[in-house]
Backbone atoms as SQL, in Angstrom:
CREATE TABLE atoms (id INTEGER PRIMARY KEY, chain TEXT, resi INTEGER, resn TEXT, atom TEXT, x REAL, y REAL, z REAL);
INSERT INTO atoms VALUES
  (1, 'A', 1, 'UNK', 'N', 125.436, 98.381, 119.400),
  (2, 'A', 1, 'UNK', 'CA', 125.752, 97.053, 118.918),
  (3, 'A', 1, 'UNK', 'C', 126.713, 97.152, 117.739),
  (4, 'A', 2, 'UNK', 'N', 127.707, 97.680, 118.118),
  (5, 'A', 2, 'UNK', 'CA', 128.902, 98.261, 116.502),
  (6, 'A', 2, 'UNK', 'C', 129.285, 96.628, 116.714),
  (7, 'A', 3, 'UNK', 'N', 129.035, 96.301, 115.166),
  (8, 'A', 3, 'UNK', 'CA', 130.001, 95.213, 114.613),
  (9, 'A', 3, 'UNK', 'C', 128.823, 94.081, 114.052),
  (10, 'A', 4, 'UNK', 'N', 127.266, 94.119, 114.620),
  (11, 'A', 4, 'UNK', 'CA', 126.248, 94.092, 114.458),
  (12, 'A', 4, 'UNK', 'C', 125.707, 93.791, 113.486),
  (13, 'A', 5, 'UNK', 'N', 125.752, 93.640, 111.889),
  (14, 'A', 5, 'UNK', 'CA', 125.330, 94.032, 110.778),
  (15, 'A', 5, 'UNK', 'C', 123.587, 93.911, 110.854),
  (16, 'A', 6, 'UNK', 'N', 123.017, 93.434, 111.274),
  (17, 'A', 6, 'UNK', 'CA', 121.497, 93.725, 111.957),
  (18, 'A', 6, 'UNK', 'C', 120.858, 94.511, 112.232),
  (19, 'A', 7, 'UNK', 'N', 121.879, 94.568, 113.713),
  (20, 'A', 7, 'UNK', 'CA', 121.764, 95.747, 114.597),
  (21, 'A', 7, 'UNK', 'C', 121.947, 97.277, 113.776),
  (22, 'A', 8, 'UNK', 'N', 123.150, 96.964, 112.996),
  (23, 'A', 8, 'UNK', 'CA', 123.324, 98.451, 112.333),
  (24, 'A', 8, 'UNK', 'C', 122.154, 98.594, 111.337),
  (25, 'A', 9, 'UNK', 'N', 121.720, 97.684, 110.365),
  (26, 'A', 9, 'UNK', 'CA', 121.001, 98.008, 109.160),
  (27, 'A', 9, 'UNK', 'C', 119.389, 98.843, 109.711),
  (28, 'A', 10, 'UNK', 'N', 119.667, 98.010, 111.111),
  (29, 'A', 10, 'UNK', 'CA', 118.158, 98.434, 111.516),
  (30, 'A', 10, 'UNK', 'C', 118.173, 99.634, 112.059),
  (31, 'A', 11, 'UNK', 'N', 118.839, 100.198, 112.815),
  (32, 'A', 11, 'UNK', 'CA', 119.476, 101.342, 112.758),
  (33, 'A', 11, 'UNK', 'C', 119.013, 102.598, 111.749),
  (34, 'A', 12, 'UNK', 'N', 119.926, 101.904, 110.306),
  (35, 'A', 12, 'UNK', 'CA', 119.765, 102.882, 109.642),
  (36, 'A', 12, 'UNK', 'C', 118.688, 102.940, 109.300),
  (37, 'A', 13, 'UNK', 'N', 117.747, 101.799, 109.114),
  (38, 'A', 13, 'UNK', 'CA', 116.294, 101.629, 108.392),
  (39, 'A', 13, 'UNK', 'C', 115.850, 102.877, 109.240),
  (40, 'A', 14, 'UNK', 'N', 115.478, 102.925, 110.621),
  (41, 'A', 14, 'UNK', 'CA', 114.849, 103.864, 111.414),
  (42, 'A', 14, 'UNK', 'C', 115.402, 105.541, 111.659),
  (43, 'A', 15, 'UNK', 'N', 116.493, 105.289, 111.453),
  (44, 'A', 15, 'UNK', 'CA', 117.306, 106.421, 110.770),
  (45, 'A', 15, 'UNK', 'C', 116.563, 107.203, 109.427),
  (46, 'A', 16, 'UNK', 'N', 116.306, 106.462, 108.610),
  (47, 'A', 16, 'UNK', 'CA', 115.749, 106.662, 107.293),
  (48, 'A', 16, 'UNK', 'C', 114.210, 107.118, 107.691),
  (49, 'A', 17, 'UNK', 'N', 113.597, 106.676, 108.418),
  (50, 'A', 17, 'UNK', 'CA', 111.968, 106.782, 108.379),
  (51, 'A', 17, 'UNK', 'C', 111.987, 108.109, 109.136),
  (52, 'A', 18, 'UNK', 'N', 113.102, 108.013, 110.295),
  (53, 'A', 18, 'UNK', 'CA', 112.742, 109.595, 110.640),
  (54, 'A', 18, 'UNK', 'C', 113.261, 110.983, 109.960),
  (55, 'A', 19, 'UNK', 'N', 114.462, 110.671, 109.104),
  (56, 'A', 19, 'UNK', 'CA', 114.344, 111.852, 108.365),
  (57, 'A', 19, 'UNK', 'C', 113.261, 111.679, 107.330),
  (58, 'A', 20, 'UNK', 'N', 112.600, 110.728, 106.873),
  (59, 'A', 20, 'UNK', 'CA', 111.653, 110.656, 106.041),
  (60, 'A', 20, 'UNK', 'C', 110.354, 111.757, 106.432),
  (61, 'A', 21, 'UNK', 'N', 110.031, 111.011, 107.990),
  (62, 'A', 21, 'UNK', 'CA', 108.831, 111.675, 108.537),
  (63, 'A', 21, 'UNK', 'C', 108.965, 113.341, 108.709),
  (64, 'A', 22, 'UNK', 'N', 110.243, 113.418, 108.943),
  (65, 'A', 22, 'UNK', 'CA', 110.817, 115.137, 109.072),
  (66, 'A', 22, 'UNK', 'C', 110.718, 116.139, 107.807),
  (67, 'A', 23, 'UNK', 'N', 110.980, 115.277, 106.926),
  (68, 'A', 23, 'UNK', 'CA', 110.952, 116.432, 105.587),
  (69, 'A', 23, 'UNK', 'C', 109.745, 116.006, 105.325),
  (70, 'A', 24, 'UNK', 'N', 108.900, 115.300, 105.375),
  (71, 'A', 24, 'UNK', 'CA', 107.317, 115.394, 105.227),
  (72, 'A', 24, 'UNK', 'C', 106.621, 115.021, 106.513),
  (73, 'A', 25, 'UNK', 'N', 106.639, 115.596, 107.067),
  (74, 'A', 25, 'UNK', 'CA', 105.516, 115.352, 108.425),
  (75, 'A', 25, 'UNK', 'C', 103.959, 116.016, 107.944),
  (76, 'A', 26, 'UNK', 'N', 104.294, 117.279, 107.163),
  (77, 'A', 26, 'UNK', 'CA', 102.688, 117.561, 106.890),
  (78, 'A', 26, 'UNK', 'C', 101.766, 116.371, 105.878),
  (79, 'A', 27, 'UNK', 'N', 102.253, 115.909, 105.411),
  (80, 'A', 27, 'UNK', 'CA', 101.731, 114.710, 104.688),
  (81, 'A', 27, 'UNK', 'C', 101.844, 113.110, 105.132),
  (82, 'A', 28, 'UNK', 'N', 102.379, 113.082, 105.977),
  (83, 'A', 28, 'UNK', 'CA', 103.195, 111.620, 106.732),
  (84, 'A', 28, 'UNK', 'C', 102.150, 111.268, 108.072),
  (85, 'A', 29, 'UNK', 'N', 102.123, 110.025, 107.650),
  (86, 'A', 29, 'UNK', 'CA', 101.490, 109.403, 108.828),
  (87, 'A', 29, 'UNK', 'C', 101.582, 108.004, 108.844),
  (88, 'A', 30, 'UNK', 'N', 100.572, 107.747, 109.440),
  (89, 'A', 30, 'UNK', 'CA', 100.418, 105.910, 110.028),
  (90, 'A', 30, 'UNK', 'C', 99.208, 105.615, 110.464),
  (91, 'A', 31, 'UNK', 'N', 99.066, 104.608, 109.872),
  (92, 'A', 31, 'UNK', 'CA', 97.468, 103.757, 110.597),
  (93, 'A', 31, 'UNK', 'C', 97.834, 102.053, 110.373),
  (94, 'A', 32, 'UNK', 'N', 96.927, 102.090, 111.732),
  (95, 'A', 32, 'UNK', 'CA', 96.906, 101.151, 112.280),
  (96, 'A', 32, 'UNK', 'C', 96.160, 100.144, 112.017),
  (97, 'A', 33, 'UNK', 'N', 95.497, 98.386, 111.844),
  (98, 'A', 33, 'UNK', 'CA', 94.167, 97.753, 111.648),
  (99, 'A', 33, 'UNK', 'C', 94.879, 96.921, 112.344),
  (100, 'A', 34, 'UNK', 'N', 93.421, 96.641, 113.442),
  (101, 'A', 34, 'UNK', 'CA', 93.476, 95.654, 114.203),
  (102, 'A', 34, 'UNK', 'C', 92.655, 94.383, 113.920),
  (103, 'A', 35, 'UNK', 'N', 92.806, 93.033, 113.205),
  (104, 'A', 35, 'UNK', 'CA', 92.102, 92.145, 113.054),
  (105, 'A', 35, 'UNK', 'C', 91.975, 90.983, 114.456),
  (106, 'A', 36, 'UNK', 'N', 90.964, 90.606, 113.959),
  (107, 'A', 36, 'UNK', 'CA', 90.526, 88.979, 114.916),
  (108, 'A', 36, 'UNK', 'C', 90.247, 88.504, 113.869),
  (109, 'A', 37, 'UNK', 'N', 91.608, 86.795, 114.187),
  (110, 'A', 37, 'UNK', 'CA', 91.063, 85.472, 113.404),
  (111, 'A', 37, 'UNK', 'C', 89.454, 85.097, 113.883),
  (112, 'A', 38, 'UNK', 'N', 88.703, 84.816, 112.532),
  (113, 'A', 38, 'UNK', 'CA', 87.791, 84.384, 112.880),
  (114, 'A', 38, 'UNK', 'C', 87.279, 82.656, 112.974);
């Protein structure tokens, strides 16, 4: 999507998280919570 400014930022955002997760994967993670409105 070149020309995009969206498309690109988001891009880089995910760009960013995976070299993030790469130079720390031994410490890097994610969790998840699943709610119900009650």
């Amino acid at each position: 999507h070149k020309g995009n400014k969206t498309a690109e930022e988001f891009v880089a955002m995910e760009r960013n998280e995976a070299r993030l997760y790469h130079e720390n994967k031994a410490y890097y993670g994610y969790m998840f919570y699943i709610g119900k409105k009650m």
